[in-house]
N, C-alpha and C positions, 0 to 999 in steps of 0.2 A: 783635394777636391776629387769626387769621382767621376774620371771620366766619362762616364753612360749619365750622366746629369738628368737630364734633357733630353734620354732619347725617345720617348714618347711624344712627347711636347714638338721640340725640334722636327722630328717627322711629320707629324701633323700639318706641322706648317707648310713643309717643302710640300705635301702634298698638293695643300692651296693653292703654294705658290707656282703650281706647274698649268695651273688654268689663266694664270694671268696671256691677256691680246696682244700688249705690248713689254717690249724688254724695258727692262730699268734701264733708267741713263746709267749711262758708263764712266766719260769725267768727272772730277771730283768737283768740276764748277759747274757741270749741268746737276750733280744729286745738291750740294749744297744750294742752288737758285730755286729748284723744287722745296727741299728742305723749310727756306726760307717763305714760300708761296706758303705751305703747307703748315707753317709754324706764327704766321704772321708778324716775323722779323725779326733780325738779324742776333736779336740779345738772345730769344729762346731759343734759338738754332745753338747758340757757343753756348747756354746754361746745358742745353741735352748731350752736347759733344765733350763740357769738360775744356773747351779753347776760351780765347778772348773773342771779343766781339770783333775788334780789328781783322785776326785772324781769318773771319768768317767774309766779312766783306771783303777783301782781298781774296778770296776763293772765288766768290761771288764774280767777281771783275774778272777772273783770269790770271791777276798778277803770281798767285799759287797754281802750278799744277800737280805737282805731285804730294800728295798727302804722307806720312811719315804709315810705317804698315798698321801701327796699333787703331790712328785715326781714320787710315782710310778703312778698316772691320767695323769701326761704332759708325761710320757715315755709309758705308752698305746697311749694314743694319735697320739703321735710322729709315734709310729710304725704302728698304724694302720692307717693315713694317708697316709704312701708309701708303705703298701701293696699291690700286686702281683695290680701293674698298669696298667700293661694289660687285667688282666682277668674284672676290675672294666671297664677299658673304652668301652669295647666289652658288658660287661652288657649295659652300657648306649648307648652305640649304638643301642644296640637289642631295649631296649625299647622305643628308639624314630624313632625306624624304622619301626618293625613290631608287639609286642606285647603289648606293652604302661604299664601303670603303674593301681595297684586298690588301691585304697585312703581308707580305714575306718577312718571314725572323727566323734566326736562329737561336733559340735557346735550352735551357732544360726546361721543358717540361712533359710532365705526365700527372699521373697523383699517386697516392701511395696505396699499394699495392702488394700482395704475395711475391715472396722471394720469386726471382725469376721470370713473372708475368710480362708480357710483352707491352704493359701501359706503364710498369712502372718508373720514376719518372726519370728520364737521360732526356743528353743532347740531340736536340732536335730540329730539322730544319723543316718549314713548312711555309706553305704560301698559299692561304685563304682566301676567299672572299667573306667578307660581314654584310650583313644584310643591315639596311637604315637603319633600323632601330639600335643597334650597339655604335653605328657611326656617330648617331643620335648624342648618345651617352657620352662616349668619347668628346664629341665639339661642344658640348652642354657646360660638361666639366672643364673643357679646357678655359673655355668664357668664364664660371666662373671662379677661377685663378687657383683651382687645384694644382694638388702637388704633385709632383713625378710619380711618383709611389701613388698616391691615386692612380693616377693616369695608365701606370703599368698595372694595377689592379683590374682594373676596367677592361682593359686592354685584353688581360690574362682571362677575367670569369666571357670576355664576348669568344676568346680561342677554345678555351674547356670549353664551352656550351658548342661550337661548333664544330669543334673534332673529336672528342671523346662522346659528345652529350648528343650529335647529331643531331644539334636544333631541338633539343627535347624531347627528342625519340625514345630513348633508352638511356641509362645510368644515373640518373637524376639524384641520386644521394652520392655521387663522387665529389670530393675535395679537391681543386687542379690546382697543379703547383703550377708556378712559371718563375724560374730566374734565372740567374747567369746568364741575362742576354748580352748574344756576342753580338749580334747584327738585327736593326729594322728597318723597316721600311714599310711606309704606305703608299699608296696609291690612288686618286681617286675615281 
């Protein structure tokens, strides 16, 4: 499996999730009671977790505190996927409306280029701002259930239009490459 899976996607998320008012519960029997609120009972909770049902209401109660490590990653998961929905979707609205997203990554890119040119493409660190309309793109596609490689597509033509293309200023028939990313990150 490659480990860069996800890094588009994955980012995205952590982005959202840095707008959230309140923290996630922390024990494993206050995320599983939410869990449960949010699933409306105890069978769909242990069908999404992969446990028994027993399991689950005994977490439920207390009797379980400490979850085993694999179960307590899908029960973060779990709760931090249906955390405070609204406050997440009004983030992404904000950002594909009027504040847009700032990318930091380090990868190669450039485009291809004369031997020697200072665009051609290497490693690269950079830390952008995108303007709503590519954040636009980016939370569009992620909704609806594109793939990494989309998503680093996207990703790649909203950096080439803003650092090579300068918003459309100049070079408008370049090709940008973007890969080998070592490191991303968004921001909202």
């Amino acid at each position: 499996m490659d480990p860069q899976r996800w890094l588009v996607g994955d980012g995205l998320e952590r982005a959202v999730q840095q707008a959230f008012t309140r923290p996630i519960p922390k024990s494993a029997g206050a995320q599983m009671r939410y869990l449960v609120r949010q699933l409306k009972g105890t069978r769909a909770v242990a069908q999404q977790l992969g446990v028994s049902q027993r399991t689950v209401e005994r977490y439920v109660k207390d009797q379980i505190r400490r979850p085993r490590p694999d179960l307590a990653q899908r029960l973060a998961d779990a709760v931090s996927e249906r955390w405070q929905p609204r406050v997440r979707a009004q983030a992404r609205r904000q950002a594909a409306t009027s504040t847009g997203v700032v990318v930091d990554v380090r990868a190669r890119f450039g485009f291809t280029a004369a031997p020697g040119s200072t665009d051609d493409a290497r490693l690269r660190h950079l830390t952008i701002a995108l303007p709503p309309r590519h954040a636009a793109r980016l939370f569009d596609a992620q909704e609806a259930g594109a793939s990494e490689q989309q998503l680093r597509d996207i990703a790649g033509q909203a950096l080439g239009e803003m650092y090579f293309q300068d918003g459309g200023r100049r070079a408008q028939d370049l090709h940008i490459e973007f890969t080998d990313i070592e490191q991303l990150s968004f921001d909202l």
